[in-house]
N, C-alpha and C positions, 0 to 999 in steps of 0.2 A: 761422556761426550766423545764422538769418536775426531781421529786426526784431523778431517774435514772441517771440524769446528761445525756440523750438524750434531742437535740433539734430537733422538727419534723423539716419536710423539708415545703418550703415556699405551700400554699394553689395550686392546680392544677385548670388549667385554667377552663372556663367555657365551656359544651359540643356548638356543631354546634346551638343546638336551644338555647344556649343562659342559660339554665338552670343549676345551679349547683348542684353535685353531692355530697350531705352532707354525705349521707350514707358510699358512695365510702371511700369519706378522710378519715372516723374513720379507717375504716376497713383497709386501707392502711397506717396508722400511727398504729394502733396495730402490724399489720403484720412487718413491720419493726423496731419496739421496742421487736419484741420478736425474730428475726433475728438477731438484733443488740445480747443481750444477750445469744441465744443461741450460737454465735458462740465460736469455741473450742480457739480459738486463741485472746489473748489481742488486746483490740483496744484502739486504743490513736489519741484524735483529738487535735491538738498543732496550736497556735496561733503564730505568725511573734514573739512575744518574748519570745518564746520558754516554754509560760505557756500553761498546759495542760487543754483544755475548758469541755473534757467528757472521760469518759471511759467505760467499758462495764465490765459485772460481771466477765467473763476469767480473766480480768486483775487485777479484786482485787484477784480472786485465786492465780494466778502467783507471782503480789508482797505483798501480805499480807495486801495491804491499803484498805480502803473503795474508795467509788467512791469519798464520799465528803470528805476525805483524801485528794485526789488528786485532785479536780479542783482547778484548781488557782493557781496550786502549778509549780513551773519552772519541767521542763522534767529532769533534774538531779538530782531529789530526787528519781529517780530509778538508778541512775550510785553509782558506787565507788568515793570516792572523788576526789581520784585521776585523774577520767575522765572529771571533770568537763569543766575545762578549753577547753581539746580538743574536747569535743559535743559541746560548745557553739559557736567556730568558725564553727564546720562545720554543724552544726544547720543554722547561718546566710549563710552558701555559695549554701546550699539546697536551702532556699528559694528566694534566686538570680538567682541561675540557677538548677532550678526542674527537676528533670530526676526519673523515674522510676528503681525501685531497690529491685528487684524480692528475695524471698527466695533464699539460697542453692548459691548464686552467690560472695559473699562474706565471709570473716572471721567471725566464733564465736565470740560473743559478750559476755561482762557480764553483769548482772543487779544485781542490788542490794535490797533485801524486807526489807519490814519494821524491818525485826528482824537481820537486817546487811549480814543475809546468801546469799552469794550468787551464783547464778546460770546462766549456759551458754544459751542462748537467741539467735535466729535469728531472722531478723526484714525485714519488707517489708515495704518500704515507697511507699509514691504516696502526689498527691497536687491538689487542685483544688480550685475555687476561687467563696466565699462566698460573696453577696451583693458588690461584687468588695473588697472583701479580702481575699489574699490568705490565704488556711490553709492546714496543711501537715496531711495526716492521716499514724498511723502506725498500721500494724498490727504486732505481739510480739508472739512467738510462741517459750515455754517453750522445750527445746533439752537436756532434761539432760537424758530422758531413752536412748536416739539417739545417744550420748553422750560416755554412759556407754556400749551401743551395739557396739560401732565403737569401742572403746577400748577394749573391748573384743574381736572383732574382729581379732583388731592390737595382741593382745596379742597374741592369738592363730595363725597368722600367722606369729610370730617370735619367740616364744617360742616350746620347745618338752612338749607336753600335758602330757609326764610320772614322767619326773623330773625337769619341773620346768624351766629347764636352757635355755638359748637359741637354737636356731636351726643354721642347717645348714645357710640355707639363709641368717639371720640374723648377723651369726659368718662372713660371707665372708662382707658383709657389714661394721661390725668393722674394719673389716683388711681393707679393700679398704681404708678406711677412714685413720686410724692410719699410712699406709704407704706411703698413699698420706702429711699425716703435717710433717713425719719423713724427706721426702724429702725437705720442708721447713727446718725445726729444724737442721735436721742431726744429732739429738739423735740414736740410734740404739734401737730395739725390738726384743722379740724372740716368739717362736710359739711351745709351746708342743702339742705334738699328743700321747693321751694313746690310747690305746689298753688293755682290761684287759685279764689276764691272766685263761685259766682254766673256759671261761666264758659258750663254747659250752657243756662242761661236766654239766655242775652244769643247764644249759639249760634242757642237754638228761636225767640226771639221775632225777633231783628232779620237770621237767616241766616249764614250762613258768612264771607263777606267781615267781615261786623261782629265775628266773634270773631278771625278772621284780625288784623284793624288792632287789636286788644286784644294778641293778643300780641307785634305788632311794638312793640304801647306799653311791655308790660313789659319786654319784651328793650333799649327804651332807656332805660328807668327804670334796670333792671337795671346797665347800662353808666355810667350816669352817678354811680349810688352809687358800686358799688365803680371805678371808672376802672381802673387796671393791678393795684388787688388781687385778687391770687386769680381763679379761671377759673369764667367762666360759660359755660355747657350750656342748652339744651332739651333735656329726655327724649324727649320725646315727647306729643302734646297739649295738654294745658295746666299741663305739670308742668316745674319749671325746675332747676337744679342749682348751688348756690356752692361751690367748694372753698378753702378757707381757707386757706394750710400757716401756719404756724409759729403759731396758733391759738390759746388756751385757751378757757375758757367765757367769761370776762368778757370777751374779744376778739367771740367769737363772738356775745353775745347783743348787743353793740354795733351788729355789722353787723344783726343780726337786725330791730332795731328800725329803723336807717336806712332798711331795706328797707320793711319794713310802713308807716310814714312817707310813704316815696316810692309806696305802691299805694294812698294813701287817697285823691288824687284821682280823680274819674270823667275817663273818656276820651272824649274828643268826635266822635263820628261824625254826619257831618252837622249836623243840626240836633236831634239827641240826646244828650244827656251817659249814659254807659256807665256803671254804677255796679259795682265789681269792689273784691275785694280779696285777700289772700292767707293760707293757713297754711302754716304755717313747719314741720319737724321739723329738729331738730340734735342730732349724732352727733357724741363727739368719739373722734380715734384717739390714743394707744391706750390711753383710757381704757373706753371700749366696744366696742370690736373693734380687733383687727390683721390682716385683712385686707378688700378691699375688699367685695365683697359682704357681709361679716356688718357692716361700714357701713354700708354701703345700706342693707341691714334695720333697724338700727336708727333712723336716719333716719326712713323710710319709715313703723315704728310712731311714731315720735313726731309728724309730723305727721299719722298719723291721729285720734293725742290729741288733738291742736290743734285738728281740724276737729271734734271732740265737745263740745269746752269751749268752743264758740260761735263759734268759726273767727275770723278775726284776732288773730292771735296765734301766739308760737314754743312750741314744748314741745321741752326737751331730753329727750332717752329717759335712760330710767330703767330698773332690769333689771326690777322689777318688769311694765313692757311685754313683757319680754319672755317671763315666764310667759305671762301672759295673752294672748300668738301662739299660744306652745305648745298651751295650753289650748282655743284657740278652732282650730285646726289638726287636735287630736284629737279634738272635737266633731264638725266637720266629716268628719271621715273613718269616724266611728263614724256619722256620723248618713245617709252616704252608703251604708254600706252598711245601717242599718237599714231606709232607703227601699227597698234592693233583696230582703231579706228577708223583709218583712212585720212589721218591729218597732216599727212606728209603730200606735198605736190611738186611736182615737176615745172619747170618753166624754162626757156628757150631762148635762147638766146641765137641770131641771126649771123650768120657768116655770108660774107659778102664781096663778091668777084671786085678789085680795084679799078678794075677795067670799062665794066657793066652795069656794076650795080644790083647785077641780079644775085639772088638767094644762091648759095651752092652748100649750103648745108648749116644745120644748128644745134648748137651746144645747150644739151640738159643740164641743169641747174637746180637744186634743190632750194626749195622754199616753206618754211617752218610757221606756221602761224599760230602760238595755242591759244586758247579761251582763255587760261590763265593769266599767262604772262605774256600775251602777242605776239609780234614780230620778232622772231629769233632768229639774227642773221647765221649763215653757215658757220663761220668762223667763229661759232661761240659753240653752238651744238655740234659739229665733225669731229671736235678732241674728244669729247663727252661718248662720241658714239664709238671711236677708236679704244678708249681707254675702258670702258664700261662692256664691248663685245658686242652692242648695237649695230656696230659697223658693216656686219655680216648679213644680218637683216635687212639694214637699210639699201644696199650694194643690190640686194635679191629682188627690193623695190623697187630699182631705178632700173635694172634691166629689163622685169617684167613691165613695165609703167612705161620704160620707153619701146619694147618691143607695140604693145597696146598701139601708141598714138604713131607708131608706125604706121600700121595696119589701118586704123582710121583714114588717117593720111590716102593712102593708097586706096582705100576703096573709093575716098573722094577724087580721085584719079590725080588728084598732087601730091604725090612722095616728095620726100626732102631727104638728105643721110640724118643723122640723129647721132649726136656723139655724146657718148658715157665717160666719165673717169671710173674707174679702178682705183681702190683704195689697196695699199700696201697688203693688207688680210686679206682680201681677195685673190690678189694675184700670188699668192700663198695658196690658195686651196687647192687639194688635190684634185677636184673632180669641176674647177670651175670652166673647162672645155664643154661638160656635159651639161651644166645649166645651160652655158648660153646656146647650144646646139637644141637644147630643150624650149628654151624659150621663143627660140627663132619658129622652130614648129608648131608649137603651142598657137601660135600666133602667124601662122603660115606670113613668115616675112623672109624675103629674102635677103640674104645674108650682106650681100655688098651694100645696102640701106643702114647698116647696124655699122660704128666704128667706135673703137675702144681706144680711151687715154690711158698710159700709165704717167707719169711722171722718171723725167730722169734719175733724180736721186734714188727713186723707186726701182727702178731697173738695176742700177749699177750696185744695191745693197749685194745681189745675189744672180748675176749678168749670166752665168750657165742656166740656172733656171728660168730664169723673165726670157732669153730665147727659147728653151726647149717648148715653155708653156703659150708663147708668143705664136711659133712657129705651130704651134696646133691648133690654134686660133685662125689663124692667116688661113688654114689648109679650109677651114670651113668656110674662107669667102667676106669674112667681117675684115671692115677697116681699124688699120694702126698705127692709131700716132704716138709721139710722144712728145709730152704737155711740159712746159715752161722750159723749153732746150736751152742750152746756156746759162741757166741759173744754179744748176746745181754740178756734176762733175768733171760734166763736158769732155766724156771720155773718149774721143770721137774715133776712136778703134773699133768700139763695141758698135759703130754705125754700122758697119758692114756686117754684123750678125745677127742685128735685130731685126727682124723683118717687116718693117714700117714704110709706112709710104706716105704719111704725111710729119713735118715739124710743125710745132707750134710756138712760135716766139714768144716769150716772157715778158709782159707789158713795159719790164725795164728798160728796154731797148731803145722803146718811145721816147723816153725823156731824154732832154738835151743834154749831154754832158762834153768832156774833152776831146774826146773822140766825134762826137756830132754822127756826122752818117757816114762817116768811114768802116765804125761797125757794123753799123746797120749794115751797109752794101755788099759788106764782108759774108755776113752771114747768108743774106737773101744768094750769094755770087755762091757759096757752100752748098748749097740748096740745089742748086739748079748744077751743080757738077757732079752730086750723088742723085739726081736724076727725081728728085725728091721733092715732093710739094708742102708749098709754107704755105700758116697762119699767121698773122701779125693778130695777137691779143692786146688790148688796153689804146685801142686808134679812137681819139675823142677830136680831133680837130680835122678840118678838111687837108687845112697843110702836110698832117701827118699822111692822109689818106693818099693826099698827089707825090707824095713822095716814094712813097709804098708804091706807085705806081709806075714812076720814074723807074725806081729799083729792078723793077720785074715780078714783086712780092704780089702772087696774083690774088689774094683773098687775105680777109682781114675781119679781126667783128670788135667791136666797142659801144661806145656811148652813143658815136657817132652815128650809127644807123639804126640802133636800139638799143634799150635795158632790156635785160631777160624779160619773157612775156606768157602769159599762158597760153594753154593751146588756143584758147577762140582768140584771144586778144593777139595773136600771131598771126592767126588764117586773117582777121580783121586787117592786119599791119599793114600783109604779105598783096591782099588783094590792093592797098594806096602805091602799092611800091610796083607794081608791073610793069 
């Protein structure tokens, strides 16, 4: 046996003539001494008592021994100690009954090097049988970058590569699990669902990175509250996940508050403090669901409660939440297909000179009737159509629908103006100039016939855009007002850059209060010094009306001269009222 610890293989026979091939054998014992060596993978040739007869240079890399370290030496001066015992039975059951035992088909194994470190190993056995003695050969093939890749792997496919935390995938895998032993145990869990507050602004105003370093802030806010309780997720966006196990509510609304606590300071980007904070929904199992997604749901509505009741803050779901999914679920699907239908209509409501009497213009109105559930006032289907993405749709009916009864109008050679509201998504779109310049064509109507409401609070969300997108509107000739003035910011700077030319007063107005018509006067006396023409909405009594007229306040529409109408039952009205 040479120094290598290779034994060549027994002499090759003699050729047909009888002559032997000296030359041959060297060069075919080199060739496989340096085969043997160069392979990348340890080799180990083990005798029936489990002592090791040779090895090849890979395997002193791998375990730090020499070759003559290792012959002679038992095959578990490469294991743990611990493993001894169980290699040597199944050492002897190998070489009983031999079976081939390929890479990658088994479990990770460990070896142990000379220097105790140890490292994961896959092995391939095989056997064959030497001068009538078996002997087992191993090949040994080091798996730790393979190892460290496959973990890496794992990681990345259950982690959010931004902060750290877990992912979706992986969060729903906890819960499966956790409410699978709670059914065992009959311990109870809960499930926070944040949502951060103010996260889309801090998005638009300061860019992407600046909400990025927001939610690597939460995800260590996150971490530092709960430390090893309970498993924290990111969903996805700006939405995060706590799972609680052994939980109750009083557990749960503890953490709840640590949490909102910990999101009330602003985050520091640069030389800007981030202002941000969170709502909370909490779900507990199995007192509101026993499986995971009908948790999630209810989760999910309770903190949409949260963010309605002025957002910081927790809300545990309540079943009552969950009618009102139901409800707003079958709204949404009735009211989806009315859009496709034609079961949506317009009606009209009369504006009315205080002076006169006569018509000078009327406000469209939405009117919902289904087969199913009947009269469904706006105020119950408009949230459903905002929150559901209907809203979009519906906005593209009342413009088309009211450009239409324009045009009728006008062919019957009595036009009226016709005024639309603009829902918040609308006056967001980027190309809503070119609908309404479309529709107006479509419908050969001229433009000063067509006027658009926004709402103030609508306007002052985003006052550079509601002018820039106002001022393109105006240039095409449609009217603009803006609807319920004085009710919401009342900013009245932004008067002078919105390009409007009608106010609409907020039915509030109407009712008696401490003030009386000191306000009123006030406002109507505003009107007419920005050169700007008012509506009085919500005038149901004639007193109101002579008062309104007293003021200056020259048009007004209410109870008092109609309830919204449809279009014949208006022409019908219009023709008693001349």
């Amino acid at each position: 046996m040479s120094n290598t610890g290779f034994a060549p293989a027994s002499r090759p026979a003699a050729r047909s003539d009888g002559t032997a091939p000296a030359a041959a054998e060297a060069m075919l014992n080199d060739w496989m001494l340096e085969a043997w060596n160069a392979a990348p993978d340890g080799i180990l040739l083990i005798d029936p008592q489990g002592r090791i007869l040779v090895s090849n240079s890979a395997m002193g890399l791998i375990s730090g021994f020499s070759a003559e370290e290792l012959r002679g030496q038992p095959v578990e001066i490469l294991l743990p100690e611990a493993l001894h015992a169980q290699h040597r039975g199944d050492l002897q059951q190998f070489f009983q009954q031999p079976r081939r035992h390929n890479m990658g088909q088994g479990r990770i194994l460990w070896l142990q090097r000379k220097d105790r470190v140890q490292l994961p190993v896959d092995i391939t056995l095989g056997s064959f049988l030497r001068k009538g003695q078996p002997l087992v050969v191993a090949f040994v093939r080091d798996v730790t970058d393979m190892r460290r890749m496959e973990e890496r792997m794992q990681y990345q496919a259950t982690h959010d590569t931004l902060t750290g935390l877990g992912n979706r995938w992986a969060f729903q895998q906890h819960l499966q699990e956790c409410m699978q032993q709670a059914q065992v145990t009959g311990e109870p869990s809960a499930l926070l669902l944040l949502d951060l507050d103010n996260f889309k602004a801090i998005n638009d105003g300061y860019g992407h990175p600046a909400g990025d370093h927001v939610l690597q802030e939460v995800a260590k806010r996150l971490k530092a509250v709960l430390r090893s309780q309970g498993w924290l997720a990111r969903l996805g966006g700006d939405e995060f996940a706590v799972l609680l196990p052994h939980a109750d509510a009083d557990v749960a609304a503890q953490w709840a508050e640590q949490i909102l606590h910990a999101m009330q300071a602003p985050c520091a980007w640069g030389q800007v403090q981030l202002e941000f904070g969170t709502s909370i929904g909490v779900g507990l199992s199995p007192l509101d669901a026993r499986d995971p997604p009908s948790l999630m749901r209810c989760a999910d509505m309770a903190m949409y409660r949260a963010k309605e009741r002025g957002r910081g803050n927790f809300v545990f779901y309540e079943e009552s939440m969950g009618h009102a999914m139901a409800e707003k679920v079958l709204l949404s699907e009735r009211l989806r297909l009315a859009l496709g239908y034609g079961g949506i209509q317009l009606h009209y409501q009369p504006q009315i000179e205080t002076a006169t009497g006569k018509v000078c213009g009327v406000e469209a109105l939405l009117r919902w009737t289904d087969p199913v559930l009947g009269e469904i006032p706006p105020d119950r289907f408009i949230p459903v159509a905002e929150s559901s993405g209907l809203i979009l749709g519906l906005g593209s009916y009342v413009l088309d629908a009211a450009c239409r009864q324009i045009r009728a109008w006008m062919d019957q050679e009595r036009p009226v103006r016709v005024a639309i509201n603009l829902s918040p998504q609308q006056l967001r779109q980027h190309n809503l100039v070119d609908q309404v310049r479309a529709a107006l064509v479509r419908h050969q109507v001229p433009a000063h016939w067509l006027e658009l409401e926004v709402t103030e609070s609508q306007a002052m969300q985003d006052p550079e855009h509601a002018c820039r997108v106002l001022g393109e509107l105006a240039e095409l000739g449609v009217g603009l007002a803006l609807d319920d003035f004085g009710n919401g910011h009342s900013s009245l700077a932004y008067l002078q850059f919105l390009p409007v030319r009608r106010l609409k007063l907020g039915k509030d107005f109407m009712r008696a209060g401490r003030l009386g018509d000191k306000l009123l006067g006030a406002m109507v006396q505003l009107c007419h010094a920005l050169e700007l023409d008012m509506v009085a909405e919500g005038v149901e009594t004639e007193a109101q009306r002579a008062q309104l007229e007293k003021l200056g306040c020259r048009c007004y529409q209410g109870w008092l001269s109609s309830k919204a109408l449809s279009a014949s039952q208006f022409d019908a009205w219009r023709v008693q009222h001349l």
